[in-house]
Backbone as CSV, one residue per row, in Angstrom:
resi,resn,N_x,N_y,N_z,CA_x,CA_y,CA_z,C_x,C_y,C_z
1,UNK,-19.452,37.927,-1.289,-19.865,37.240,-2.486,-20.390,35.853,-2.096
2,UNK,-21.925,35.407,-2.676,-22.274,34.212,-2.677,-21.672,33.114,-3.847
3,UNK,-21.066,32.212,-3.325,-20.793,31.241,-4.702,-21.958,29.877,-4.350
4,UNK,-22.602,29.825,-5.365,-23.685,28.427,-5.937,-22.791,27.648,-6.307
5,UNK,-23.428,26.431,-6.402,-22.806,24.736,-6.735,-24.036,24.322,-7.624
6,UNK,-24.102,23.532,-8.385,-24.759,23.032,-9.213,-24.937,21.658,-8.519
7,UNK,-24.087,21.096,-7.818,-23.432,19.871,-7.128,-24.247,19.887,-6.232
8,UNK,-25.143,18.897,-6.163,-25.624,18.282,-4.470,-24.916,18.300,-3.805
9,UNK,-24.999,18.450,-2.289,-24.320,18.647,-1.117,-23.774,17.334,-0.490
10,UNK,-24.359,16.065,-1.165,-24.003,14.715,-0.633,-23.072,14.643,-1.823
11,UNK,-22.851,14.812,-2.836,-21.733,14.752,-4.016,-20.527,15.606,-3.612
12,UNK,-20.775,16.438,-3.303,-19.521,17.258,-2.726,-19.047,16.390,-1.581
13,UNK,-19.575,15.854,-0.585,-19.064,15.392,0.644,-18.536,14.297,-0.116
14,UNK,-19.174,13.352,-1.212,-18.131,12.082,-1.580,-16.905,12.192,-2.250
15,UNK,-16.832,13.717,-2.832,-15.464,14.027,-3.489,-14.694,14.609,-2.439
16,UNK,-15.177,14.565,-1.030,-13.735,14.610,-0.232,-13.857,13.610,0.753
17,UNK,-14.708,12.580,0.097,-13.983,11.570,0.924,-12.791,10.589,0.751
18,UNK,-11.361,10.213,1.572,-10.552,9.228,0.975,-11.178,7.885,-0.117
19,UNK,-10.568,7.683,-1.031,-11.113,6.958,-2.247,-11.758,5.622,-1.502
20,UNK,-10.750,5.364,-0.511,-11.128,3.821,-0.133,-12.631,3.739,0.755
21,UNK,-13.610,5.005,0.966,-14.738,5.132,1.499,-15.844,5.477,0.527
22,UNK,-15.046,5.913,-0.708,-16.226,6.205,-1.814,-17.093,4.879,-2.111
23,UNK,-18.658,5.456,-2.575,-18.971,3.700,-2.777,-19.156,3.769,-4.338
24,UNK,-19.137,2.615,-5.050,-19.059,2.644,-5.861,-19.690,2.733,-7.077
25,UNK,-19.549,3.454,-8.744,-20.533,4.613,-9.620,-20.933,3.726,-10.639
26,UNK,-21.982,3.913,-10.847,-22.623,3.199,-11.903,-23.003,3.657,-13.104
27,UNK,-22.484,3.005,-14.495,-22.411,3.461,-15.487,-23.119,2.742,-16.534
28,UNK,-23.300,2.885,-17.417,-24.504,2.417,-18.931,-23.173,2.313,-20.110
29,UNK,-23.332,0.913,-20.602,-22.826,0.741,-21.616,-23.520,-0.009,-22.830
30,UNK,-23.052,0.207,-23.903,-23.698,-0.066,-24.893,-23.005,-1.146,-26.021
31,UNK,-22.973,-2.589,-25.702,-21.948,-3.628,-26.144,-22.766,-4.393,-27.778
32,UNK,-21.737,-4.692,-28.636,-22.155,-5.196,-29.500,-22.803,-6.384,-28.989
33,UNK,-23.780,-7.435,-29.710,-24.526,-8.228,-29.247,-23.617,-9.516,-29.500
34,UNK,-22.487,-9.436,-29.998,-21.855,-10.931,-29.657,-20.925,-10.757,-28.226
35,UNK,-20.502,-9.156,-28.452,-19.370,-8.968,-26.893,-20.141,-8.906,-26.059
36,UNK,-21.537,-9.102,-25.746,-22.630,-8.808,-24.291,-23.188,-10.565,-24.877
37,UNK,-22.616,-11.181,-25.503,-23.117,-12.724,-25.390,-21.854,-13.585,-24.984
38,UNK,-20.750,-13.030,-25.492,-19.252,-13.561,-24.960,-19.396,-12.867,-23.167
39,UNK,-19.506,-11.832,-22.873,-19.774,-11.624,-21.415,-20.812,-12.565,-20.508
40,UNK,-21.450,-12.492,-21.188,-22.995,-13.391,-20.403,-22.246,-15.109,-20.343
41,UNK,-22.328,-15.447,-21.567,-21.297,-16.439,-21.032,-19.904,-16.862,-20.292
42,UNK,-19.189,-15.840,-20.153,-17.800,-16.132,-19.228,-18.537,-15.716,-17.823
43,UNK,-19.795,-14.851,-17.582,-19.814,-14.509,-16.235,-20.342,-15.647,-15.522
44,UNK,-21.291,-16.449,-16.601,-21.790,-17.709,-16.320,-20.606,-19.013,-15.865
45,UNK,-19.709,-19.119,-16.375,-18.812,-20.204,-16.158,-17.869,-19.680,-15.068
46,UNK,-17.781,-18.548,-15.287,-17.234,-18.258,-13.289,-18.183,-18.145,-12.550
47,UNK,-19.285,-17.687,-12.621,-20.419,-17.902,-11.110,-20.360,-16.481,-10.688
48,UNK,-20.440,-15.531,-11.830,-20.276,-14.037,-11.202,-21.274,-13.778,-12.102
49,UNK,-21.574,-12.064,-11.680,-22.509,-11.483,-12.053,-22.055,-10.687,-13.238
50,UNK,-22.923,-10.547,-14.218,-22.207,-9.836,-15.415,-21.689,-8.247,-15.287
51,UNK,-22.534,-7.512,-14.261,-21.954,-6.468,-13.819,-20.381,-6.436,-13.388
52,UNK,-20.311,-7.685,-11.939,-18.773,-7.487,-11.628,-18.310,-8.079,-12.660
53,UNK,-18.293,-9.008,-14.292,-17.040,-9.461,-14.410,-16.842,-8.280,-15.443
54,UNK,-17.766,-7.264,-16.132,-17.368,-6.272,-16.977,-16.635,-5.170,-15.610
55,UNK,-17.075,-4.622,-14.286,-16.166,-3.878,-13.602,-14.369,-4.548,-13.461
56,UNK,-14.612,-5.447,-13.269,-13.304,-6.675,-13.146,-12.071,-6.488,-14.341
57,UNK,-12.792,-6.676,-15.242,-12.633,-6.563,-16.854,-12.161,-5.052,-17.032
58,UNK,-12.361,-4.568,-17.272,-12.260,-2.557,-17.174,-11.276,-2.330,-16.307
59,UNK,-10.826,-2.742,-14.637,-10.133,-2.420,-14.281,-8.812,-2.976,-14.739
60,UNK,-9.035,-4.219,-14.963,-7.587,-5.225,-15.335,-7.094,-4.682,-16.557
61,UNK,-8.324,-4.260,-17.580,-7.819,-3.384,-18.515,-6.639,-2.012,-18.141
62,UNK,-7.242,-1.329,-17.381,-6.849,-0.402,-17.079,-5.463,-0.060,-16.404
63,UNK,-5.554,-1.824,-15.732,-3.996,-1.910,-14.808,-3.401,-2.227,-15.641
64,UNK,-3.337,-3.012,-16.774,-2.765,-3.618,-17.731,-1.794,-2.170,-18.763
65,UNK,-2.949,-1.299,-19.087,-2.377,0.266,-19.824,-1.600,1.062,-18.816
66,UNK,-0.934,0.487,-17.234,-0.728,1.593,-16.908,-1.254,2.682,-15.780
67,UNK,-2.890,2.874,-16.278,-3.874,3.487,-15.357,-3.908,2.930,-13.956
68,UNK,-4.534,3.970,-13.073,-4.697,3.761,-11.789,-6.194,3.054,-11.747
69,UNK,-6.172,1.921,-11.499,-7.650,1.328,-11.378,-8.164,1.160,-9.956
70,UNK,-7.303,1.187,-9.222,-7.638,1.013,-7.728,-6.545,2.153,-6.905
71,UNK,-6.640,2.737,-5.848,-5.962,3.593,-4.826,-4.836,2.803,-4.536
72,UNK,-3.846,3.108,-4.475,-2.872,2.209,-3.523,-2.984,1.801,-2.300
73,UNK,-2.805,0.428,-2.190,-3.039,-0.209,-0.748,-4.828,-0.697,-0.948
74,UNK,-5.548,-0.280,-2.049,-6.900,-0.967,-2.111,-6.956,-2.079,-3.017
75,UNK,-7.145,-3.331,-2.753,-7.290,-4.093,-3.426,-8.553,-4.713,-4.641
76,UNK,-8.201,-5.296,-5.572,-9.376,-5.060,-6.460,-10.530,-5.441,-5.812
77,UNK,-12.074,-5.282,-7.205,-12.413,-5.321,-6.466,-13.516,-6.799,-6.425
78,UNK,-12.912,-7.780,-6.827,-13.132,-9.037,-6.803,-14.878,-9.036,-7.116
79,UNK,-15.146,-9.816,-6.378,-16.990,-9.856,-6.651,-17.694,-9.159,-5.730
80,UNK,-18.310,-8.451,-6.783,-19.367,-7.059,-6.163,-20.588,-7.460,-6.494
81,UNK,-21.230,-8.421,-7.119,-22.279,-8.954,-7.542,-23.440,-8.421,-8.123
């Protein structure tokens, strides 16, 4: 029996790679226009990029509920720019 993948062959190799070698996924969000003007401004007064301080943001969320936001032993992931 032949089994097909729908999955690219470089997608399969990143889902077995240990987490701490995966690189990292990029996603589309869709923010009300005062919460993407409250972002633009806090990323501005820290000197970060609005990308890392919403990834930053999401994970701290996430550690905060509980969730696994980072692998154990990986540390966040500070500025990704």
């Amino acid at each position: 029996m032949v089994v097909t993948s729908s999955v690219p062959d470089s997608s399969r190799r990143h889902e077995l790679l240990p987490h701490s070698f995966r690189s990292p996924r990029r996603v589309t969000v869709t923010l009300p226009q005062q919460t993407y003007g409250q972002l633009l401004q806090r990323s501005d007064c820290e000197g970060r990029s609005l990308s890392n301080l919403a990834a930053f943001l999401l994970e701290l969320g996430l550690r905060q509920n509980g969730d696994t936001a980072a692998a154990p032993g990986q540390r966040s992931t500070g500025k990704h720019g």
